[in-house]
N, C-alpha and C positions, 0 to 999 in steps of 0.2 A: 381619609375622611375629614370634610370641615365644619370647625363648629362654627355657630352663628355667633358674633360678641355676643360678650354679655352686656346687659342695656346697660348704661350709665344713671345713676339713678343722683338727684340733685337735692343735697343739702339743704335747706333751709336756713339760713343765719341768722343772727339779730339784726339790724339793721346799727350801723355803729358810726356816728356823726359825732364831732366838736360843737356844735352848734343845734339845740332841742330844736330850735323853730324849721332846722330843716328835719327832723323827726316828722314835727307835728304835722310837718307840710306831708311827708311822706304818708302819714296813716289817714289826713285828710282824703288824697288821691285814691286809699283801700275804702274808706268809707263811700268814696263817691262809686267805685266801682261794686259796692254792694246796691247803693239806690238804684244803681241799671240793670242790677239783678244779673249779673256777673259772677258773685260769690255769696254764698249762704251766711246767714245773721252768724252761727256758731262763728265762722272766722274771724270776722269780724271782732267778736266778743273775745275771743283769745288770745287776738293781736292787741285790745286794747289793755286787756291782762297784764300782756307782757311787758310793754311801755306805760304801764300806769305810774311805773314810778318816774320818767323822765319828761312826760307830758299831762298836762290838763286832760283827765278823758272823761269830766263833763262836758265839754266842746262837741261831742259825739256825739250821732243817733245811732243804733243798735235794733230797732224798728221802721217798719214802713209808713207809720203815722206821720199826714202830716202836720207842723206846725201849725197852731194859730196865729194868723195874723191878727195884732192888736188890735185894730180896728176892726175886725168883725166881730159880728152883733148875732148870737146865739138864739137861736128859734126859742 
């Protein structure tokens, strides 16, 4: 009788760099992959949890709002 493997199932890590800016750069490219609506606000919000202490995560957005541009003039 054969059994089927069993799945592999994959870790998660921290992300672990000498250098914060390639961090930031890293959780930048998560963020941009939530604005394509790729992955849900939670993750986003958990990954920036976790690197909160190694990056700037008011750099962030965590919402779909967008910016205002300075220059526009509010009805």
């Amino acid at each position: 009788m054969a059994f089927a493997p069993l799945m592999e199932v994959e870790i998660m890590t921290k992300i672990k760099g000498k250098n914060d800016a390639i961090t930031f750069a890293a959780i930048k490219m998560v963020e941009q992959l939530f604005h394509d609506g790729q992955i849900p606000a939670n993750t986003l919000r958990n990954i920036l949890d976790e690197y909160s202490d190694c990056v700037d995560t008011s750099k962030f957005r965590c919402s779909n709002e967008k910016k205002k541009d300075k220059n526009e003039v509010s009805a």
